[in-house]
DRENPA-601458 format. One record per residue (C-alpha): x, y, z; residue in three letters; residue number from 1. Coordinates in steps of 0.001 Angstrom, whole numbers, plus 524288, in hexadecimal, padded with zeros to 5 digits. Layout:
! DRENPA-601458
+-------+-------+-------+-----+-----+
:  east : north :    up :  aa :   i :
+-------+-------+-------+-----+-----+
:     X :     Y :     Z : ALA : NUM :
...
+-------+-------+-------+-----+-----+
//
This chain:
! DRENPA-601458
+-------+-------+-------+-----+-----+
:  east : north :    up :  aa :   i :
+-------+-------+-------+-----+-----+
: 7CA86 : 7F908 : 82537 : UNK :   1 :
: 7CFD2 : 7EBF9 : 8213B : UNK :   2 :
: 7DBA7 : 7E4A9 : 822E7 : UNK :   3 :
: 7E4C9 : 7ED9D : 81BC3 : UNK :   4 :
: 7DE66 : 7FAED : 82133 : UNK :   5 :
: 7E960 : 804A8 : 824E1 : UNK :   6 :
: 7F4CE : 7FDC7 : 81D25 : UNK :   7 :
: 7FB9E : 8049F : 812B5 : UNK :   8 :
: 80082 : 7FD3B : 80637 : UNK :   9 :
: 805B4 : 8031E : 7F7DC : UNK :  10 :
: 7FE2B : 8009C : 7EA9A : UNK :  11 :
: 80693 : 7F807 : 7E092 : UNK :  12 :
: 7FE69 : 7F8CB : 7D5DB : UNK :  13 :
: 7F0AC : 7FD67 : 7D184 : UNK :  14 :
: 7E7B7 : 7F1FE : 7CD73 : UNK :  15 :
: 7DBDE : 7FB69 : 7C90B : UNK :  16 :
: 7D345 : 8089F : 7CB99 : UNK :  17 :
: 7D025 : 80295 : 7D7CF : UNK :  18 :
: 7DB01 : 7F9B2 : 7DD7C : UNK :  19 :
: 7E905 : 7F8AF : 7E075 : UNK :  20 :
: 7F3FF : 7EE8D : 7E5D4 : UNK :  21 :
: 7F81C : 7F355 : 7F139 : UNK :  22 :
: 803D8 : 7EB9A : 7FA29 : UNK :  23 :
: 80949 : 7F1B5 : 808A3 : UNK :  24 :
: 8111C : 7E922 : 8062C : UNK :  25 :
: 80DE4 : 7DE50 : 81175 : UNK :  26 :
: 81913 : 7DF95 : 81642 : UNK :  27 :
: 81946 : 7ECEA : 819E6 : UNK :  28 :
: 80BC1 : 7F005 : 81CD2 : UNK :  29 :
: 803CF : 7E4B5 : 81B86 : UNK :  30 :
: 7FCB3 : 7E53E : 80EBD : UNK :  31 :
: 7FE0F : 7DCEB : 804F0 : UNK :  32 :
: 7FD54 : 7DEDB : 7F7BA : UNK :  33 :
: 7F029 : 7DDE6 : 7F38E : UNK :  34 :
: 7E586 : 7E5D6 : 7EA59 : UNK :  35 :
: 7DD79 : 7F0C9 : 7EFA5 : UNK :  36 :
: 7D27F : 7F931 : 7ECC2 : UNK :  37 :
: 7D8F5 : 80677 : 7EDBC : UNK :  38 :
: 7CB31 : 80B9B : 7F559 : UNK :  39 :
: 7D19A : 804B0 : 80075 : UNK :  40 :
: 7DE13 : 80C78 : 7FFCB : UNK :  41 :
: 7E2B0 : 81795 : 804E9 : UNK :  42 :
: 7EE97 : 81F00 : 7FE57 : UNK :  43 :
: 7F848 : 824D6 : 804E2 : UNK :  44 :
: 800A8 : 830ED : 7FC1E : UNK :  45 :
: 80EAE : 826E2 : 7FD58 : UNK :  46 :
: 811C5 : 82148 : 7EFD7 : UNK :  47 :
: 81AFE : 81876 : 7EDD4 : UNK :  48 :
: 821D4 : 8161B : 7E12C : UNK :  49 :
: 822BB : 80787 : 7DE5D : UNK :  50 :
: 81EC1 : 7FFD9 : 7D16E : UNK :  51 :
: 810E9 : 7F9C5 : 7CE68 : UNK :  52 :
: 80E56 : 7EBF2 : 7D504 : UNK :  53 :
: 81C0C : 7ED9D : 7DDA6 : UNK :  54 :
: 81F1B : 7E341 : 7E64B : UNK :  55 :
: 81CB2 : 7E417 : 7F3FF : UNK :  56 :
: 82C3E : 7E460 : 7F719 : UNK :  57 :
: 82D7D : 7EEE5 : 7EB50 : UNK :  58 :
: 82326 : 7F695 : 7F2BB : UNK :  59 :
: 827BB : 7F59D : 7FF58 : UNK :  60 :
: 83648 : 7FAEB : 7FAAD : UNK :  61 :
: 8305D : 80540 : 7F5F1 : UNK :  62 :
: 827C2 : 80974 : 80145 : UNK :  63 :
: 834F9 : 8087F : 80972 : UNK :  64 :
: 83D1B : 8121D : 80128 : UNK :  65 :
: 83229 : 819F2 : 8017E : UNK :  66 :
: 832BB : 81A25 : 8116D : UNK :  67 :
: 823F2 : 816B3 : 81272 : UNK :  68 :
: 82640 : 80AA1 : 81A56 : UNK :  69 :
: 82121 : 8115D : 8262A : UNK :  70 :
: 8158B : 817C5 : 81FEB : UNK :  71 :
: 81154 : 80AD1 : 81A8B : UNK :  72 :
: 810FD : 8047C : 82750 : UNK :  73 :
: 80B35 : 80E16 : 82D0D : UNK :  74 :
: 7FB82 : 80885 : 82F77 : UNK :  75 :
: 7F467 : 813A0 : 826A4 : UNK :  76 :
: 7E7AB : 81C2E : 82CB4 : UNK :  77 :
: 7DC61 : 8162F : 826DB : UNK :  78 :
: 7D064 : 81FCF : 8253D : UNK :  79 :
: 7C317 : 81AAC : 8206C : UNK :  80 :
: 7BC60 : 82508 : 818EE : UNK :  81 :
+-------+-------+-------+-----+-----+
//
């Protein structure tokens, strides 16, 4: 459900208990950086090691030398539970 349903984007930074900033970035997969109730996540078991509010070029260098440029394009599975 909604418009970013399905998409998969990396946490920068962790605003509280019950939110994080989150960027694809656009340009790779569409979602911009923007603050989200982690409820409406889903986690996948990649990690990536970049610094705390990284740029959305500094996190998309990263996600290529970690050769998960395919993975994050790839539309995710969504499941409702």
């Amino acid at each position: 459900m909604g418009r970013e349903a399905g998409q998969k984007c990396v946490v920068v930074s962790v605003a509280d208990k019950n939110f994080v900033l989150v960027t694809g970035p656009k340009s790779l997969t569409g979602v911009r950086r923007r603050r989200v109730n982690v409820s409406h996540l889903a986690f996948t078991p990649y990690k990536l090691n970049i610094k705390e509010n990284a740029s959305d070029e500094e996190v998309l260098k990263t996600i290529q030398e970690s050769g998960l440029i395919d993975f994050m394009k790839e539309e995710a599975s969504v499941k409702f539970e």
